[in-house]
RODO-2510 file (C-alpha; in nm, 4 decimals, decimal comma):
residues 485
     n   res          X          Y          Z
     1     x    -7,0661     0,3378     8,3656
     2     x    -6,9162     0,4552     8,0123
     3     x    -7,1948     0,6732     7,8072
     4     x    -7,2200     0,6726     7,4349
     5     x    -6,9613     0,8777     7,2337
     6     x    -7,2527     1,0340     7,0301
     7     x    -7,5294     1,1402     7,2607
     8     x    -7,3545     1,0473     7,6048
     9     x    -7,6828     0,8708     7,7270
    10     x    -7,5802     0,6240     7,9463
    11     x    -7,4739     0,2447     7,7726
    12     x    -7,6147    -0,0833     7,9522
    13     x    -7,5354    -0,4318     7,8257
    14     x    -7,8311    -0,4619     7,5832
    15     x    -7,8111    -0,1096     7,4071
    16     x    -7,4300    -0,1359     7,3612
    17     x    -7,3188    -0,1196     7,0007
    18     x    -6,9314    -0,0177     6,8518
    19     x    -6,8726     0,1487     6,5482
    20     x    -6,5934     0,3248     6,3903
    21     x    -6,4076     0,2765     6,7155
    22     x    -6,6491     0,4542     6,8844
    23     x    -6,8941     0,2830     7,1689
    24     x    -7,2626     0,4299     7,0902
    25     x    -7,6200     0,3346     7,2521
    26     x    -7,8075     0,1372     6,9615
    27     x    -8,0040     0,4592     6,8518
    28     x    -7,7178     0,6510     6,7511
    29     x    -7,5935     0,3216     6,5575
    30     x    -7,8928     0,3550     6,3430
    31     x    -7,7844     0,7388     6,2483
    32     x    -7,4574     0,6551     6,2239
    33     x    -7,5082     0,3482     5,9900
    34     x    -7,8050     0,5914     5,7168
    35     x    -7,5232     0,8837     5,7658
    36     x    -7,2312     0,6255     5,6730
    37     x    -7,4385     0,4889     5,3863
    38     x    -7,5575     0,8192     5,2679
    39     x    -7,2369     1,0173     5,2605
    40     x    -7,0755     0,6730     5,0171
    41     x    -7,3735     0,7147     4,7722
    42     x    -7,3706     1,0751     4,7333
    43     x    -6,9982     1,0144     4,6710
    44     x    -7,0353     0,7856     4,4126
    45     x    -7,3398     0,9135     4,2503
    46     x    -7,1460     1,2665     4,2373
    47     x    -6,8803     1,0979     3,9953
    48     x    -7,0695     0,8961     3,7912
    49     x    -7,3117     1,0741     3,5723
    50     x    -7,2805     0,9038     3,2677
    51     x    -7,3373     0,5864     3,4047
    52     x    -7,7312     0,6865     3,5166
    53     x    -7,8886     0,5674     3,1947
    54     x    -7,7597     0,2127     3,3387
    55     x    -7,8431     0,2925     3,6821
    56     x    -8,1702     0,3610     3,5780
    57     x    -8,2077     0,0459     3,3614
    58     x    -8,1319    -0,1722     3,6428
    59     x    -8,3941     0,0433     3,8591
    60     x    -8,6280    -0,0490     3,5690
    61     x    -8,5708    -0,4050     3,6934
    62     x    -8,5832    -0,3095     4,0734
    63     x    -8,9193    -0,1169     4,0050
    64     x    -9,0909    -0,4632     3,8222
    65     x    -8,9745    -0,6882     4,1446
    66     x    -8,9416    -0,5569     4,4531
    67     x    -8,7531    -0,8424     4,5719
    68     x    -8,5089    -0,8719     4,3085
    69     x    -8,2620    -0,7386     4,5714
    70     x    -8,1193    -0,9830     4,8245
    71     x    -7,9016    -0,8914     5,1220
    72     x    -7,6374    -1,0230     5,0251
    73     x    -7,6510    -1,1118     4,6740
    74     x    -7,6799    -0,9715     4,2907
    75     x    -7,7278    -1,2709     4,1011
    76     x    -8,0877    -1,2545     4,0520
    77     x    -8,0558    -0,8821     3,8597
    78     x    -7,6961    -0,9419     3,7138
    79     x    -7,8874    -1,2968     3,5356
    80     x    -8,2232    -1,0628     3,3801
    81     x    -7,9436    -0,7944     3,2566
    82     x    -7,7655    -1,0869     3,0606
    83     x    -8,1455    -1,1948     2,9294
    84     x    -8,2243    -0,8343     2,8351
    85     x    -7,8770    -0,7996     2,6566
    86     x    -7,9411    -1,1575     2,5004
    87     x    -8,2982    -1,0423     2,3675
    88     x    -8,1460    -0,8084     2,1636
    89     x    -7,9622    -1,0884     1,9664
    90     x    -8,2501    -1,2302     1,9034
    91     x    -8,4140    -1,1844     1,5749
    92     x    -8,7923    -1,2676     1,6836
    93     x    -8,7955    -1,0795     2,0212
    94     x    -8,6173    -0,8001     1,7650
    95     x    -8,9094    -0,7813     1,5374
    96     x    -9,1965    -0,7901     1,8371
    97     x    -9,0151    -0,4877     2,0266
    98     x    -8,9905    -0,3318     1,7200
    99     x    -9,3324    -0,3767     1,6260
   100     x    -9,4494    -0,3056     1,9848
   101     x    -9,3152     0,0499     1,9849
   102     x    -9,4000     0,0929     1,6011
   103     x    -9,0131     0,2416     1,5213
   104     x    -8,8808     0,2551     1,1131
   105     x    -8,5283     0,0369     1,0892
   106     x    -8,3496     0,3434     1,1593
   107     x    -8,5164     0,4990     1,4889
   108     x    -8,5130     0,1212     1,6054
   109     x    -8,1538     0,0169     1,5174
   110     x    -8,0729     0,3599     1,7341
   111     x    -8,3444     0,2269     2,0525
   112     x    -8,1347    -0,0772     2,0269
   113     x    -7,7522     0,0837     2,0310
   114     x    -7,9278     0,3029     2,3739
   115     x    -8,0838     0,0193     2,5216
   116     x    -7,7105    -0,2111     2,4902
   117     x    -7,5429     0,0833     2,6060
   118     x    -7,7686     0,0850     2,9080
   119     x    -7,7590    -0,2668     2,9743
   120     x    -7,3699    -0,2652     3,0195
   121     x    -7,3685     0,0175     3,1995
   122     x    -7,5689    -0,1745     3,4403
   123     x    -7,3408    -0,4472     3,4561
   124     x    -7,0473    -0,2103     3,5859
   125     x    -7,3396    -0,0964     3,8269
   126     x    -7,4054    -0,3605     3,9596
   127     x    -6,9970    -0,4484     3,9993
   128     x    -6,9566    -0,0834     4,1552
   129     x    -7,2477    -0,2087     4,3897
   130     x    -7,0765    -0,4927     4,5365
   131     x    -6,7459    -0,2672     4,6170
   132     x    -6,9326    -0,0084     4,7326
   133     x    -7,1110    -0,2051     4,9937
   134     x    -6,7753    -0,3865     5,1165
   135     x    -6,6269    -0,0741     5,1592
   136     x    -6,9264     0,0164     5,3724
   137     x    -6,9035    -0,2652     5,5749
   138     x    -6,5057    -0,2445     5,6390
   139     x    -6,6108     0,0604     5,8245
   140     x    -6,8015    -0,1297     6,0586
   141     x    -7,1766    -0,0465     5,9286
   142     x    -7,4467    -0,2716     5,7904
   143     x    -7,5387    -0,2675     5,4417
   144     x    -7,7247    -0,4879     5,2255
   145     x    -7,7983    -0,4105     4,8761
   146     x    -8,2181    -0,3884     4,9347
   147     x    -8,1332    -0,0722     5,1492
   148     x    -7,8309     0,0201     4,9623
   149     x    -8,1071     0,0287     4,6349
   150     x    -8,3399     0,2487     4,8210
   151     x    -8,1129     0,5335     4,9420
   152     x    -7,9564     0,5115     4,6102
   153     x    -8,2490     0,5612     4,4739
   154     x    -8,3518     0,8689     4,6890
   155     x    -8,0334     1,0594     4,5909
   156     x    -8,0619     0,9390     4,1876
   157     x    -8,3929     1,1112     4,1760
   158     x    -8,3163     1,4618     4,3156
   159     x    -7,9663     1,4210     4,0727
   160     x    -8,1898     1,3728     3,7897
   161     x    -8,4235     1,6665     3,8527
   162     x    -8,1540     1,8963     3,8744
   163     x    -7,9977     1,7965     3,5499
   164     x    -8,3686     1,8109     3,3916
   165     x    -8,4138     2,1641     3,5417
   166     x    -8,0468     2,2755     3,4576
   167     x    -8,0676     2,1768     3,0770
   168     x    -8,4344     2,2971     3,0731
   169     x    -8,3575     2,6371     3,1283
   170     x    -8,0166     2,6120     2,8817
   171     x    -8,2391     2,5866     2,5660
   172     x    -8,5497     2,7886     2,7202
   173     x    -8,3035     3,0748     2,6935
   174     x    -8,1635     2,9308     2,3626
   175     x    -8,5359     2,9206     2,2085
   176     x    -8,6448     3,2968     2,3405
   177     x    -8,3105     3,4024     2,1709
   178     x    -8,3688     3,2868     1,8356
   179     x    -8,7576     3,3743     1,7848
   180     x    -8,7734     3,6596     1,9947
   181     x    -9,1659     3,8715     1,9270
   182     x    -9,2151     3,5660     1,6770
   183     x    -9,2434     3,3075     1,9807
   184     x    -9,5313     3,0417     1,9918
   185     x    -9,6090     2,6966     2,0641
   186     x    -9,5246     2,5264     1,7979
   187     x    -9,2146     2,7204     1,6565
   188     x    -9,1122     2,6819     2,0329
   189     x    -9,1027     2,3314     1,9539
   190     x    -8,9682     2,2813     1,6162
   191     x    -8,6965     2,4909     1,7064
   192     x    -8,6264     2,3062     2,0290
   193     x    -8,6223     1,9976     1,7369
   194     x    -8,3673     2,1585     1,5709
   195     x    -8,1326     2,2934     1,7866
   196     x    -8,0930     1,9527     1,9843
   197     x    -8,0777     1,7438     1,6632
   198     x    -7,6951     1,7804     1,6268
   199     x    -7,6116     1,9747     1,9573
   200     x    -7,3637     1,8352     2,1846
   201     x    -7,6569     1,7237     2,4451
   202     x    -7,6525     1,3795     2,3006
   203     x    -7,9364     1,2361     2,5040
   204     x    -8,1771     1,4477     2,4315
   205     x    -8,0870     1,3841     2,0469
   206     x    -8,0959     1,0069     2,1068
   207     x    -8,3950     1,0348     2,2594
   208     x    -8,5641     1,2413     1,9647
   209     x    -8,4134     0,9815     1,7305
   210     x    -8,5975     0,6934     1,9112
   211     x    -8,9545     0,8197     1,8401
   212     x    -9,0690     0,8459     2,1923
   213     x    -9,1847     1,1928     2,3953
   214     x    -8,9899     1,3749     2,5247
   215     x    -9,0294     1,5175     2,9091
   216     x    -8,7344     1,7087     2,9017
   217     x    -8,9357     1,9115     2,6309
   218     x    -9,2501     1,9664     2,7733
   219     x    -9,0674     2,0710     3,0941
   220     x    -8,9458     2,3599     2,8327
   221     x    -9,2692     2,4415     2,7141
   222     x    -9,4869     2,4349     3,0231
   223     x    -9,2194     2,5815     3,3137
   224     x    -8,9821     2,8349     3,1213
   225     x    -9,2077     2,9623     2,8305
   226     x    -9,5541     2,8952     2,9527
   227     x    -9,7153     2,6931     2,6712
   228     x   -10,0226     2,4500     2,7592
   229     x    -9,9404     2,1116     2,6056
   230     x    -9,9487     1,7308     2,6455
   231     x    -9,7171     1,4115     2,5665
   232     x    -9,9313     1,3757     2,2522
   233     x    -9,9032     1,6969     2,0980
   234     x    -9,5025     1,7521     2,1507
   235     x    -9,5269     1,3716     2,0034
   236     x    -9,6647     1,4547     1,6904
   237     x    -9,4805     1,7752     1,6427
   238     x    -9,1602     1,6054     1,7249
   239     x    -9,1889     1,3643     1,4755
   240     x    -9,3466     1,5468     1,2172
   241     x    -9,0679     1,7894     1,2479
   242     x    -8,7938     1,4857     1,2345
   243     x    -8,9369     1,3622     0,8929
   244     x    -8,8899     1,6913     0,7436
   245     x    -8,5144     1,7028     0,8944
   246     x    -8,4554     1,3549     0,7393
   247     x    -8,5620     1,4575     0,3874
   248     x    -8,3708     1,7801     0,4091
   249     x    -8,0853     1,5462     0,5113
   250     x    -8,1342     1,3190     0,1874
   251     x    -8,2312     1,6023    -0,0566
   252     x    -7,9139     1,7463     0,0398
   253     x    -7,7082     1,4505     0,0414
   254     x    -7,8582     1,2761    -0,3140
   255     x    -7,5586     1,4830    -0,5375
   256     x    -7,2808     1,3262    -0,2943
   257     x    -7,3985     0,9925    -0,3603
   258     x    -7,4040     0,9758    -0,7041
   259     x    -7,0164     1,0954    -0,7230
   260     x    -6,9406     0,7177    -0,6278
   261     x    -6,9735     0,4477    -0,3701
   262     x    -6,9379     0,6765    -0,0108
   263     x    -6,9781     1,0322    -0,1669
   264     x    -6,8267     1,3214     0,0062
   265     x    -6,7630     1,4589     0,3778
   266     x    -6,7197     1,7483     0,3293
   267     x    -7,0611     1,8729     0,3986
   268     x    -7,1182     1,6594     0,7121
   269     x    -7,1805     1,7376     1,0526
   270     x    -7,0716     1,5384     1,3223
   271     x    -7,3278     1,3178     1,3534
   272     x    -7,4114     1,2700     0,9682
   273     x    -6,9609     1,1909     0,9623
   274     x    -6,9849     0,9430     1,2426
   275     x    -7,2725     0,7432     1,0151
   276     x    -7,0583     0,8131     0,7412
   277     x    -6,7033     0,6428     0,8903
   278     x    -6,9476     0,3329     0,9869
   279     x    -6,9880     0,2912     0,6020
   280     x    -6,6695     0,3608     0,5213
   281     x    -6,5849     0,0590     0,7488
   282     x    -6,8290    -0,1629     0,6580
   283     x    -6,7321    -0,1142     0,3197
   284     x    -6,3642    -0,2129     0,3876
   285     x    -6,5394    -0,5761     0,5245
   286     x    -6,6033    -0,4613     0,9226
   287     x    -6,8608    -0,5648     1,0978
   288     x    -6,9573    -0,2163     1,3154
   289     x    -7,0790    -0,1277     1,6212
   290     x    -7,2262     0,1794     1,6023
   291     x    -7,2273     0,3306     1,9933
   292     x    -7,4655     0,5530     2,1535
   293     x    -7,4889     0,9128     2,1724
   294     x    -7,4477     0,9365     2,5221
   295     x    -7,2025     0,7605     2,7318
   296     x    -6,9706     0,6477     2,4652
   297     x    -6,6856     0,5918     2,6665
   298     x    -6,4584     0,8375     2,4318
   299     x    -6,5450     0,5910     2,0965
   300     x    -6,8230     0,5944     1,8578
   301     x    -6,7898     0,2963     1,6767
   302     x    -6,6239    -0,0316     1,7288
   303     x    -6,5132    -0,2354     1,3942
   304     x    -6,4596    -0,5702     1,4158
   305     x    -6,2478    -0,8360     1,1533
   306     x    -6,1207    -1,1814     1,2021
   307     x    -5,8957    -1,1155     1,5751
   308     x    -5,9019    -0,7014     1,5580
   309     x    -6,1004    -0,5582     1,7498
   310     x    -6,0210    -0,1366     1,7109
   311     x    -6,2597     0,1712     1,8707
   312     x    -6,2874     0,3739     1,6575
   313     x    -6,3539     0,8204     1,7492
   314     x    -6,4696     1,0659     1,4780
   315     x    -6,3278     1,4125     1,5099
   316     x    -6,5437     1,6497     1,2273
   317     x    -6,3164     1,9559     1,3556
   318     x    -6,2648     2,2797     1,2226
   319     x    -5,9567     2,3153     1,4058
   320     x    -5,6443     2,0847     1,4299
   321     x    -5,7318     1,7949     1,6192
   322     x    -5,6239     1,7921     2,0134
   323     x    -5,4299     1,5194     2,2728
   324     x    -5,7445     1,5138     2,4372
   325     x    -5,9167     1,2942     2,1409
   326     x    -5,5976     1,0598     2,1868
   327     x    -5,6512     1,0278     2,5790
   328     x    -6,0261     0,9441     2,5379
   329     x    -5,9533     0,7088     2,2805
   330     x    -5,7076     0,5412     2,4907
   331     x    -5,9012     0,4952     2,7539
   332     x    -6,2487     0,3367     2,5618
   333     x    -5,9486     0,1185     2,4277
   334     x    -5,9541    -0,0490     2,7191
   335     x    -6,3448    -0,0331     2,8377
   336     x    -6,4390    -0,2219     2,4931
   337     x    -6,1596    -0,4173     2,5328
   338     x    -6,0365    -0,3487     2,2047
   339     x    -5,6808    -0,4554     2,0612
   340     x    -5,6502    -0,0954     1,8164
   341     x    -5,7566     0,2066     1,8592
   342     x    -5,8021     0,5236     1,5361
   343     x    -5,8671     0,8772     1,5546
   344     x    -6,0059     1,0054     1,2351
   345     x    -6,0638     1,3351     1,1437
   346     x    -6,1352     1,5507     0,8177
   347     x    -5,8884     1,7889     0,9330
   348     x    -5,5184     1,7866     1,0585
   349     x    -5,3639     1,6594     1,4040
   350     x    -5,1438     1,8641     1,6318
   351     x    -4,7865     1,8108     1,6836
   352     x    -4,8440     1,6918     2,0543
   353     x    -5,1472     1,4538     1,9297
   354     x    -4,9141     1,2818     1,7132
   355     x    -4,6476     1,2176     1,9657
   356     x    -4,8942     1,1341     2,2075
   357     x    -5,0319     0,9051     1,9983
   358     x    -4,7516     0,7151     1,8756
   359     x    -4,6439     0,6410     2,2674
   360     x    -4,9987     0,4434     2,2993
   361     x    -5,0171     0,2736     1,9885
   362     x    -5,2898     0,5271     1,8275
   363     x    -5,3314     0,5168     1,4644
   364     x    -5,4307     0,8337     1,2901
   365     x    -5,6767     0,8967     1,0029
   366     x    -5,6028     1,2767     0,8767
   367     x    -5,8164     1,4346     0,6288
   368     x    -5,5601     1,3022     0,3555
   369     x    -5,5159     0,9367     0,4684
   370     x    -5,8808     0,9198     0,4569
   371     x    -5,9500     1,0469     0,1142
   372     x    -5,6799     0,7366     0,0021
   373     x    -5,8917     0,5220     0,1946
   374     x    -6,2415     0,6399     0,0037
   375     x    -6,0023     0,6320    -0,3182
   376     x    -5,9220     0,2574    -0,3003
   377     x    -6,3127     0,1782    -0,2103
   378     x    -6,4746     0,3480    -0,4588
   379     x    -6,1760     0,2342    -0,7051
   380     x    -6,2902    -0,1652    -0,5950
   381     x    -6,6286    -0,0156    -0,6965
   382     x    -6,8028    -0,2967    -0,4633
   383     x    -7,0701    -0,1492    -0,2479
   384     x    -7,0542    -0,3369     0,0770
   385     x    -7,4373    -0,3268     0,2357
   386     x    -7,4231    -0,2900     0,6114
   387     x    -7,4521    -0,6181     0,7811
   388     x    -7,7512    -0,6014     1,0306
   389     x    -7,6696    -0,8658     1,3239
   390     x    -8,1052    -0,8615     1,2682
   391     x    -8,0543    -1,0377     0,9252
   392     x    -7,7846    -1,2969     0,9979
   393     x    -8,0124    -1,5311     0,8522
   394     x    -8,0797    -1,4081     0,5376
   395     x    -7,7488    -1,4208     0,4405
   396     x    -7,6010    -1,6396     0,1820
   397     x    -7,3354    -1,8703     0,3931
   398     x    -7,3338    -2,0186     0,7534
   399     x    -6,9798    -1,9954     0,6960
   400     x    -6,9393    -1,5922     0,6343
   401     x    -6,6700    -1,5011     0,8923
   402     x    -6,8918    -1,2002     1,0232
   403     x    -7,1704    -1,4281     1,1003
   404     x    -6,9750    -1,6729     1,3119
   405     x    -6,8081    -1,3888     1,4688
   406     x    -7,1427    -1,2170     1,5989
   407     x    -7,2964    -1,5725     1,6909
   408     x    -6,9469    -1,6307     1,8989
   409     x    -7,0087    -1,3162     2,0976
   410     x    -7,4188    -1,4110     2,1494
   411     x    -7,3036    -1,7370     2,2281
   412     x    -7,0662    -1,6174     2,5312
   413     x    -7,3183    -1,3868     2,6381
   414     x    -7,5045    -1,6537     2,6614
   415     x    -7,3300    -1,8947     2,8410
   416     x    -7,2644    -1,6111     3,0851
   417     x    -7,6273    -1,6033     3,1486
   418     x    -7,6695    -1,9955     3,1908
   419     x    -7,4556    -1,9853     3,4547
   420     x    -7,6667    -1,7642     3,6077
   421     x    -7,9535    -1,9859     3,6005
   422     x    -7,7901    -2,3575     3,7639
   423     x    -7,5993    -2,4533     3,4806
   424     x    -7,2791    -2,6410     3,4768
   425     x    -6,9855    -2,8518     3,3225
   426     x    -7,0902    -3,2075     3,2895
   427     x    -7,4898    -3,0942     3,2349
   428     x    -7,6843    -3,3100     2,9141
   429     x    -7,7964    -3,1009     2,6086
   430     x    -8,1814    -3,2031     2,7662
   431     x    -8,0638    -3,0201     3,1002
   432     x    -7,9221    -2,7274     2,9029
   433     x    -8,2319    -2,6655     2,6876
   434     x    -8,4943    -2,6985     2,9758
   435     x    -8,3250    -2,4750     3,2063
   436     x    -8,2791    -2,1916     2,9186
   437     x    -8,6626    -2,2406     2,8318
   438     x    -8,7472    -2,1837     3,1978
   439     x    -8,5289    -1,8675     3,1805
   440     x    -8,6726    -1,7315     2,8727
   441     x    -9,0212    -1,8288     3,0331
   442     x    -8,9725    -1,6340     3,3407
   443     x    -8,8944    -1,3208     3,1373
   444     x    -9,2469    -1,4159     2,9019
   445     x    -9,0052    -1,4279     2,6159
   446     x    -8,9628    -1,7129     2,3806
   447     x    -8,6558    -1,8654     2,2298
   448     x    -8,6755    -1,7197     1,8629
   449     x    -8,5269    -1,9364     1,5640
   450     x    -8,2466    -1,7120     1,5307
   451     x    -8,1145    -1,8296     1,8376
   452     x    -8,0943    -2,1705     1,7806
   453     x    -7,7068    -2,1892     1,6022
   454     x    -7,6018    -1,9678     1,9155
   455     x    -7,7370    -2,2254     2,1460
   456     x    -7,5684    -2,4706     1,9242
   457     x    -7,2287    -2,2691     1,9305
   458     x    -7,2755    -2,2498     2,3014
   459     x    -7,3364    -2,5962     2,4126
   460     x    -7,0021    -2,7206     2,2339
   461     x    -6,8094    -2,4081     2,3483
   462     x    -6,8688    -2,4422     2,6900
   463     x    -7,0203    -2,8117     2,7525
   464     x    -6,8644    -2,9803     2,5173
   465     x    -7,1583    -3,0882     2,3744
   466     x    -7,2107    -3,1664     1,9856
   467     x    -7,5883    -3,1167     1,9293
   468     x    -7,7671    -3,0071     1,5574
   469     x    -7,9750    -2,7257     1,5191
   470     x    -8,2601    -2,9545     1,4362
   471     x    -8,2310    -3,1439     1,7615
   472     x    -8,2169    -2,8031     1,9537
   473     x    -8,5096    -2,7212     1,8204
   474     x    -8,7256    -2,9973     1,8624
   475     x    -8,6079    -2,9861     2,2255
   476     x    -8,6630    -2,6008     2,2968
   477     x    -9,0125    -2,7560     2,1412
   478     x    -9,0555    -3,0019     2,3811
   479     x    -8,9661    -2,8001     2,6615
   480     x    -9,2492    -2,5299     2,5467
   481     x    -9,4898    -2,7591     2,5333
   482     x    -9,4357    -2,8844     2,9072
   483     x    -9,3847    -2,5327     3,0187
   484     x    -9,7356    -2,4183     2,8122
   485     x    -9,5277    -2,1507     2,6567
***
């Protein structure tokens, strides 16, 4: 009788299992399997660290229905990522979030930027998901994506804490440092304010920018300096303290902008120069994608026109600007699927930058090449507003090639969500309209009116349906009213 190659208990017929080659009694199997399926996660968990604000957004998902997770399948969570990223298109849902979490324009157009950043770092998630269980299974061990979720989930959370702790004790330090005898509460705070507002942790910035709380400070305040305080107060300080950052910022910048149309860099920080190139683009007729803090990819904006498509990486250096700003841009090239890629920079670029970038197609902005740009702009003397994908309606023409180019991309988002939810070649525009209410419904979310031309772009794009935007209306209508909505 052969024993098992684990515990060497004897094997029988009905406690006989094989894996990795080896022949183990059913208990062991079970080890083997969690050790198997442990050991992949903490691998890939290890080496992907900016992708946790996506992790966590599909655990947001996870956390609402317990079930969301089949066995075998993703469909059900890969279909509510596509209606979260869709509902941010969406000019009504727009204004009710916005008025739901009371944010100004600004603090809300940066929630947004975080929240798409989040939702396609979930898609890639979910895509890692899938390899990583078939690479589990090739090694001869169970795994479906409910229990693949959970241990996940275990190893996410003690990740996180570490990271909180870690940076936690970074700008404790940084705040004893800089008020020294003078330490209290709320200087603790302010300062905490300002010393993350343009530091490199990005997050934490972001997060500031948003409007909401922030944990990561009152985990300063309460463990490392041993303040008593609550979500409210560090609230109300945080913001308070943000106001009076944001009308330093414009007191200082009002003599730039009356020297013409963009004003001067000069002066900038990083942040402030990013915002600043997103102008400078927008005046030149792009429509911009301004990307989040954290987990950019190696770009910060992404201008589109017509067919280009170009990332776009500001480099506010003091120094001469490096191959490694080439590399990164390079590679978000690719992960935006864009067809150009610039570097610019107020500053100069190193020999080996230039080379490198003129092997991979890089164009280069130095701090001359962008004064000529500013120069032609402000010679043109035509202020170009920034166009909000929130106000497509309000403008002038259906026809503006910026509008028909943001509905194109809603409208394939879109369409990769119907599929999602039974849709299919050959299907009537009645079919099409009733099965997208019933999605929208099982979210609660309506169809708002800015969605109808995208539903309309849609349905001829991928159906080859011609339908009016009156007739997808009165049938989203129609739908509603069957569905109580």
């Amino acid at each position: 009788m052969e024993n098992c190659s684990r515990c060497s208990k004897s094997l029988t017929f009905l406690n006989r299992r094989k894996v990795r080659e080896l022949e183990v009694c059913s208990s062991c199997l079970r080890d083997i399997q969690r050790e198997v399926i442990e050991e992949k996660v903490s691998l890939y968990l290890k080496n992907k660290k900016d992708f946790f604000p996506g992790i966590n957004k599909v655990f947001e998902l996870f956390n609402k229905d317990l079930g969301l997770f089949k066995k075998d399948s993703l469909e059900k969570p890969k279909r509510l990522l596509g209606l979260e990223y869709f509902y941010l298109t969406d000019k009504e849902s727009l204004k009710r979030l916005q008025a739901e979490k009371g944010l100004d324009n600004v603090a809300f157009s940066k929630w947004k930027s975080l929240e798409i950043s989040k939702i396609n770092l979930g898609h890639i998630f979910l895509e890692d998901l899938e390899k990583l269980r078939k690479l589990i299974l090739h090694e001869g061990v169970k795994a479906d994506f409910d229990n693949l979720m959970k241990v996940i989930s275990d190893h996410l959370t003690g990740l996180l804490e570490d990271e909180l702790d870690k940076t936690a004790r970074i700008l404790a330090d940084g705040v004893k440092k800089l008020l020294g005898e003078g330490i209290n509460k709320e200087n603790s705070l302010k300062t905490l304010v300002r010393t993350t507002h343009d530091s490199p942790i990005k997050d934490v910035r972001e997060e500031m920018r948003a409007g909401g709380s922030n944990p990561l400070f009152i985990k300063v305040l309460t463990e490392h300096l041993g303040f008593k305080t609550n979500e409210s107060e560090v609230s109300r300080i945080v913001s308070k303290e943000l106001e009076e950052i944001e009308l330093e910022d414009f007191k200082e910048g009002m003599s730039s902008q009356k020297q013409g149309v963009l004003g001067d860099f000069s002066g900038l920080n990083g942040f402030q120069f990013q915002t600043y190139l997103k102008n400078l683009f927008e005046a030149l007729g792009y429509l911009v994608e301004e990307l989040p803090l954290s987990g950019d990819q190696g770009a910060d904006l992404v201008i589109n026109k017509n067919d280009e498509r170009v990332v776009i990486q500001a480099k506010k250096y003091v120094k001469l600007v490096p191959n490694n700003a080439i590399q990164e841009v390079v590679a978000s090239k690719e992960y935006y699927k864009a067809n150009g890629a610039i570097v610019v920079t107020d500053n100069e670029f190193t020999k080996s930058a230039i080379a490198l970038a003129e092997s991979n197609n890089v164009e280069l902005w130095d701090g001359n090449k962008l004064r000529e740009v500013i120069s032609e702009i402000e010679t043109k003397a035509k202020p170009y507003r920034a166009l909000d994908l929130n106000k497509l309606s309000e403008l002038k023409t259906e026809s503006d090639p910026k509008v028909v180019s943001a509905r194109e991309k809603a409208a394939d988002t879109l369409f990769k969500m119907s599929s999602m939810v039974g849709l299919k070649p050959g299907d009537s525009k009645e079919t099409i309209i009733k099965k997208l209410v019933e999605a929208f419904k099982s979210q609660s979310r309506p169809i708002g009116e800015d969605s109808l031309p995208i539903v309309k772009i849609m349905s001829k794009k991928y159906f080859g349906i011609d339908v009016s935007i009156k007739e997808v209306k009165e049938l989203i209508n129609r739908y509603k009213t069957k569905l109580q909505l």
